[in-house]
C-alpha positions as CSV (number, residue, x, y, z in Angstrom):
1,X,-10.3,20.1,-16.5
2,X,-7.6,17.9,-14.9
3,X,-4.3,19.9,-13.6
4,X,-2.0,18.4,-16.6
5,X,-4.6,20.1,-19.0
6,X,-4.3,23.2,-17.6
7,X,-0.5,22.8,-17.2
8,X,-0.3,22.8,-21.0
9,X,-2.8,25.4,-21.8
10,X,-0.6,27.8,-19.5
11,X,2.6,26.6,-21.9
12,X,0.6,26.4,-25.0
13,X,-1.5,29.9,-24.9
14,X,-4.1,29.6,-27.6
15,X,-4.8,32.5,-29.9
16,X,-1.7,34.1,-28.3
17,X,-3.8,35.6,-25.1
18,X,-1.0,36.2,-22.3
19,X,-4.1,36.7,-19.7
20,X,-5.1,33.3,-20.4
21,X,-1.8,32.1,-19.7
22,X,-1.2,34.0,-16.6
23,X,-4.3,33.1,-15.1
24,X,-3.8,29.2,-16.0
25,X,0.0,29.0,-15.2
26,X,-1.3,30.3,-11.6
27,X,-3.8,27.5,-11.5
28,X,-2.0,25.3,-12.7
29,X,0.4,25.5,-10.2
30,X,-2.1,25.6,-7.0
31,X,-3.5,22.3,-8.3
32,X,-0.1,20.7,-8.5
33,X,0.8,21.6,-5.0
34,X,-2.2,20.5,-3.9
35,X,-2.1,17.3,-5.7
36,X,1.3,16.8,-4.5
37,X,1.7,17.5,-1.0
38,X,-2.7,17.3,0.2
39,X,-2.0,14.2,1.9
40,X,-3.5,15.0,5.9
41,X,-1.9,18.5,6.1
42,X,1.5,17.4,5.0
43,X,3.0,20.3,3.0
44,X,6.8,19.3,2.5
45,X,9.4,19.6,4.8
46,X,8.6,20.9,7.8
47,X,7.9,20.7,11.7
48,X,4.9,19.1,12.6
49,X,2.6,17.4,15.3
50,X,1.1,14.2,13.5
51,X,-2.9,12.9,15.0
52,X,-4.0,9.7,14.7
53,X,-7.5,10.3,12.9
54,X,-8.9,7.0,15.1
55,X,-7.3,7.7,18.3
56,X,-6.8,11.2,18.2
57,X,-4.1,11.4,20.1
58,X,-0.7,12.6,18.9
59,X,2.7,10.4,17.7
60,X,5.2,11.2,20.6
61,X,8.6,9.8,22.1
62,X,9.1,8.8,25.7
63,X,13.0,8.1,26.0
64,X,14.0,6.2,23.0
65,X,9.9,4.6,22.5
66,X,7.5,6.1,20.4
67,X,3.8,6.3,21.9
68,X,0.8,8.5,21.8
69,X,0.0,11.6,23.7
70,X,-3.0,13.8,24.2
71,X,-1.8,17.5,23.9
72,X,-0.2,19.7,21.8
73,X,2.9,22.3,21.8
74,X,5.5,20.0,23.5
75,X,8.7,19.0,22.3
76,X,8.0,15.2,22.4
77,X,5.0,15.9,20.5
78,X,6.8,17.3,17.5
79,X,8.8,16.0,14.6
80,X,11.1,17.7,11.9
81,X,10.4,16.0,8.3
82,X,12.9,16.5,6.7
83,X,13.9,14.8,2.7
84,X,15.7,11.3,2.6
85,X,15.4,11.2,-1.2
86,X,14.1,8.9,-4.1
87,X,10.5,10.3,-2.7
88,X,11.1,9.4,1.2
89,X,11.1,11.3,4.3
90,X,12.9,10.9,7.7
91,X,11.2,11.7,11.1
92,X,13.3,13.3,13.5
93,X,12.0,13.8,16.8
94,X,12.1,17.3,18.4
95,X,11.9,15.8,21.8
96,X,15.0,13.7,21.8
97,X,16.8,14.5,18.3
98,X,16.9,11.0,16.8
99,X,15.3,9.5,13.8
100,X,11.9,7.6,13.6
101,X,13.2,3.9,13.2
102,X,11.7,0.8,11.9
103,X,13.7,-1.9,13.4
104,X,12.0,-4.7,11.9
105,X,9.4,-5.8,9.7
106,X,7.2,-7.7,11.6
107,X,3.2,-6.8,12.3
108,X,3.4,-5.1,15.6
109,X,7.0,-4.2,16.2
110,X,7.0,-1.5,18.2
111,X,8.7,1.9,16.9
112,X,12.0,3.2,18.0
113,X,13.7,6.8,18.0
114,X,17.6,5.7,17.2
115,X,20.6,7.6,16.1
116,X,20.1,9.2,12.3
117,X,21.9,6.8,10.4
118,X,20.3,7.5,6.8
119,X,19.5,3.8,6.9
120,X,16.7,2.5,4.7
121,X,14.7,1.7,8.2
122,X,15.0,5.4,8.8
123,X,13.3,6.5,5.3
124,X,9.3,6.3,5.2
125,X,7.1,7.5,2.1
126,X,3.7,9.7,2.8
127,X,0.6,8.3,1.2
128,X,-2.6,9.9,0.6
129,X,-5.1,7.6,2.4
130,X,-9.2,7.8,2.7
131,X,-11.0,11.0,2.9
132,X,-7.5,12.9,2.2
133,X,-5.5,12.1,5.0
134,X,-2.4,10.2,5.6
135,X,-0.6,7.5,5.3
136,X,3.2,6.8,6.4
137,X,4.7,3.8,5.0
138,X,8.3,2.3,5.9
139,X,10.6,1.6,2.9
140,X,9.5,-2.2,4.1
141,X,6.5,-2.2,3.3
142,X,4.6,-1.8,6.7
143,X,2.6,1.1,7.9
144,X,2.3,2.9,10.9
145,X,-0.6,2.2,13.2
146,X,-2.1,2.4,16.7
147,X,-2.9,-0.9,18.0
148,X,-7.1,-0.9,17.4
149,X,-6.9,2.6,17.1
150,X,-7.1,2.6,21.4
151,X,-7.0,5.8,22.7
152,X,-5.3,4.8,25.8
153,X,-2.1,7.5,26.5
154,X,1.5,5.8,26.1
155,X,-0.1,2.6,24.3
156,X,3.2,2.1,22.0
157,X,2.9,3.0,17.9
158,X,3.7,0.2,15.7
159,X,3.9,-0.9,12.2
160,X,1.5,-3.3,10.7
161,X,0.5,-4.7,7.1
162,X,-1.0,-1.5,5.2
163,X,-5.1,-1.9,5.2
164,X,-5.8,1.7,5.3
165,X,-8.2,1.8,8.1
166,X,-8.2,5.2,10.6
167,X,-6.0,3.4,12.7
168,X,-3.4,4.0,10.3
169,X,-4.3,7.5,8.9
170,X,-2.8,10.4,10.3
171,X,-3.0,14.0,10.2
172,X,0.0,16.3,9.8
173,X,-0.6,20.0,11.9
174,X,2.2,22.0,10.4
175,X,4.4,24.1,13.5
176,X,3.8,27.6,12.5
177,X,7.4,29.8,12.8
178,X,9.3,26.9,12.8
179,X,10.9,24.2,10.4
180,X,13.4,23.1,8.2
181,X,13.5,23.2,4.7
182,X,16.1,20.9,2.1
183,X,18.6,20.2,5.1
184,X,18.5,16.5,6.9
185,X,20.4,18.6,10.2
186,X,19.4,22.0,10.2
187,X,17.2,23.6,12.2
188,X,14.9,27.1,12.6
189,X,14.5,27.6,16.3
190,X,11.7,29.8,17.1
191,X,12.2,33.4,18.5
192,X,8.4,33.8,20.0
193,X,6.8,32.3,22.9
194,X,7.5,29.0,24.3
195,X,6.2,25.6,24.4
196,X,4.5,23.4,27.2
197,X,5.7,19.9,28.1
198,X,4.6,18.1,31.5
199,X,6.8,16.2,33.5
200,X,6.0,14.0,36.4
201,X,8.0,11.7,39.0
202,X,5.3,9.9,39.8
203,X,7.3,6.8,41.0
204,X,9.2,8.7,43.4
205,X,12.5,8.3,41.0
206,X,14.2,10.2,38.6
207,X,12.4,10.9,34.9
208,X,13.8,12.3,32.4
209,X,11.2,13.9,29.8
210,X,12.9,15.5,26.7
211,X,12.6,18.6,25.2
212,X,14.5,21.0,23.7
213,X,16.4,22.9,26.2
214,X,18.5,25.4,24.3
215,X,16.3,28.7,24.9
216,X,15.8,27.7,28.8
217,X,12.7,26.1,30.8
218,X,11.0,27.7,33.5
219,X,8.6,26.5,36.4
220,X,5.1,27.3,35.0
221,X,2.5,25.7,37.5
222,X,3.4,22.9,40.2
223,X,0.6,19.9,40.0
224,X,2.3,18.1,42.6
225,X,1.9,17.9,46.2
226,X,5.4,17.1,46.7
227,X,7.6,20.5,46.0
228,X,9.6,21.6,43.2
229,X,12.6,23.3,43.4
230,X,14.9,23.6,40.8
231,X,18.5,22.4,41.0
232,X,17.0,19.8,43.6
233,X,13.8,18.1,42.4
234,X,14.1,19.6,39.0
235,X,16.5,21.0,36.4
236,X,17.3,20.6,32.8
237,X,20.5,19.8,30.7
238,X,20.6,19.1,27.0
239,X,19.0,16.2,27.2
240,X,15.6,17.4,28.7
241,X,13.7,18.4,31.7
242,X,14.2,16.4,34.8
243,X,12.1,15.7,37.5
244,X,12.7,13.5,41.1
245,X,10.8,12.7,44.2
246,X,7.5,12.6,43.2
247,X,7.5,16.5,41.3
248,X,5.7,16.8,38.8
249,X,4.6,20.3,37.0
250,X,4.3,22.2,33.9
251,X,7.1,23.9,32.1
252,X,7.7,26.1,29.5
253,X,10.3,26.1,26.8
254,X,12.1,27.8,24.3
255,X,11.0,31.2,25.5
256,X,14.1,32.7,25.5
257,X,15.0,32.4,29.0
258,X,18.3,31.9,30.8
259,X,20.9,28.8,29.5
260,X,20.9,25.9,32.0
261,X,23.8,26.1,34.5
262,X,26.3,23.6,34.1
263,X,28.6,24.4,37.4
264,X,30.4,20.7,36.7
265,X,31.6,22.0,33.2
266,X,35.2,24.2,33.0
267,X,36.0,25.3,29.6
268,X,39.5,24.4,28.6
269,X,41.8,26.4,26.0
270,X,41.6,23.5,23.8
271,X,38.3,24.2,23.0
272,X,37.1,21.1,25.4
273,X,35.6,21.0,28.9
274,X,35.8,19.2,32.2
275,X,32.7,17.4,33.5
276,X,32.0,15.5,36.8
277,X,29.8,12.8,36.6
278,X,28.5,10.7,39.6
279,X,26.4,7.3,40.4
280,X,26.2,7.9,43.9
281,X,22.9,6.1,44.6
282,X,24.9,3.0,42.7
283,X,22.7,3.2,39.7
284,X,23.7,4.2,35.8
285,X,23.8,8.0,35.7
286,X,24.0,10.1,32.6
287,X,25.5,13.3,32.1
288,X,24.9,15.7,29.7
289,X,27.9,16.3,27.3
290,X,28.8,16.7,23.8
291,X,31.0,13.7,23.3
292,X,31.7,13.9,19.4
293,X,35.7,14.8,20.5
294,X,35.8,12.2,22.4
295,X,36.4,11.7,26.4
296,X,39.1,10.7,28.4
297,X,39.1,10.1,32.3
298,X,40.9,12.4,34.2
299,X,40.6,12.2,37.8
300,X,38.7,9.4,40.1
301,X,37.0,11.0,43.0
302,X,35.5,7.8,43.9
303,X,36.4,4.8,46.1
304,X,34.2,2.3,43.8
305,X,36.7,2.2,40.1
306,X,36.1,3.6,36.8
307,X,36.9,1.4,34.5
308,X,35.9,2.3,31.0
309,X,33.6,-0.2,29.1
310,X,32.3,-1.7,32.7
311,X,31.6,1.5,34.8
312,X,32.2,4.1,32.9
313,X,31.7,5.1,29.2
314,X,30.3,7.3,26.2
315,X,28.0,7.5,23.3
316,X,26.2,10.6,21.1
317,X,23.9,11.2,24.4
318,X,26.8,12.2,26.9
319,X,29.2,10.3,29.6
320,X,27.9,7.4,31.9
321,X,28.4,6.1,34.7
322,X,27.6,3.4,37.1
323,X,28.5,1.1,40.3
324,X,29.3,4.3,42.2
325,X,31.7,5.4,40.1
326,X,32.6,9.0,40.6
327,X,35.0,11.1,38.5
328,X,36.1,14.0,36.6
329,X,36.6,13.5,32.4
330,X,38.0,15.4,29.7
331,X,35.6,16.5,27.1
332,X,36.2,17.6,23.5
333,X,39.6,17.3,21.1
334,X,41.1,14.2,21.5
């Protein structure tokens, strides 16, 4: 008997039996949910890590790129799916905050993470593919997909025409304890144990992995030969976990363990704070810094100039600067 059938035997109760509707009204429903939301795992609005059935590696960000990872439990490996409307979803990545983006409609454009904008290149619909599992489609028509389903780690995720092969089938692993529910910004952080995320400087540079920082990170095993010491070849700030001269280790987040230090910031009694931000090795530096009230320049430190729009300036990720610029800025109400 097909779920609508049973849907109107639970309304229409026959010989007036309220056991008989009970019982159907209860099947009724399980059917419908599982109709509705069976597609690979996905089960509504949630936190989840999404597996490539072919590759079997996970849908991850690396900066502003999406690629696939092997792993599970990190930050970058997780995404909040959260409603758009009309029947579509938005992707927003727990890693780096931003939205899964489409940014063209070409077969193998690479995928982006970008600023939520709501944008119709932001909205993707869930589709029940072969053997139960997923597809996710943009509002363009295009599906997501791993180049020939390789397995290699990083290989970038791209969008393709929809042929439903198991290069382009996922499966959704719902994030128990965490998740969102109805609200495109919200956000349940979880209160238990924290999550793993690797980070290596295997160049020798600066790399920034991203993660969410807001319950602390700790040190949990060292994999490099090189050391790492925190405030000097590591550290965090809102934007992630940072690593430098070849460290590279495991850490742990959202365990509940001391704020990151931010010596450079000074509240004010405006509600805003100071920061100090330098490029001393000549290079574009970020620094952390919630810049939705705006930033001024206060004080140069430097003998290379600021000059705002050429070596200095702002956007939703914090305060840049480059060509050696050095200085102090003012950060919150205008």
């Amino acid at each position: 008997m097909s779920a609508l059938a049973l849907c109107r035997g639970a309304v229409m109760p026959e010989n007036g039996r309220a056991m008989r509707v009970s019982m159907r009204l209860s099947l009724c429903l399980a059917l419908a949910a599982v109709s509705g939301f069976a597609q690979g795992g996905f089960n509504g609005p949630g936190r989840y890590e999404i597996t490539n059935l072919k590759s079997g590696r996970s849908m991850g960000v690396d900066r502003d790129s999406v690629v696939q990872f092997s792993g599970q439990g990190s930050a970058n490996l997780e995404w909040d799916v959260e409603t758009a409307g009309g029947g579509y979803y938005m992707f927003r990545s727990v890693g780096n905050g931003m939205a899964l983006d489409a940014a063209g409609d070409r077969n193998s454009t690479p995928l982006q993470t970008r600023p939520y904008s709501g944008s119709p290149n932001q909205q993707w619909r869930i589709e029940r593919g072969k053997d139960g599992n997923a597809l996710i489609v943009a509002r363009n028509g295009k599906t997501l997909d791993i180049p020939d389903g390789s397995s290699r780690e990083g290989i970038p995720v791209q969008i393709y025409d929809l042929n439903g092969d198991s290069n382009q089938r996922f499966i959704f692993h719902q994030v128990s304890g965490v998740g969102v529910r109805g609200s495109s910004l919200g956000r349940i952080l979880s209160s238990g144990a924290g999550r793993a995320i690797t980070c290596s400087s295997d160049d020798g540079r600066r790399n920034q992995c991203p993660a969410d920082t807001r319950a602390g990170v700790r040190l949990t095993r060292q994999i490099s030969g090189s050391p790492c010491r925190e405030g000097e070849t590591w550290g965090y700030d809102r934007n992630g976990i940072w690593v430098d001269r070849g460290c590279r280790a495991e850490f742990e987040t959202g365990g509940g363990f001391r704020p990151p230090v931010r010596a450079a910031e000074q509240p004010r009694s405006n509600g805003g704070y100071q920061v100090r931000c330098s490029s001393d090795d000549g290079r574009r530096n970020y620094c952390a810094a919630d810049t939705r009230g705006g930033v001024r320049l206060t004080r140069q430190i430097s003998g290379s100039p600021c000059r705002e729009g050429q070596t200095w300036g702002y956007d939703r990720n914090g305060i840049w600067v480059d060509r050696g610029c050095r200085a102090e800025f003012a950060v919150g109400r205008r």
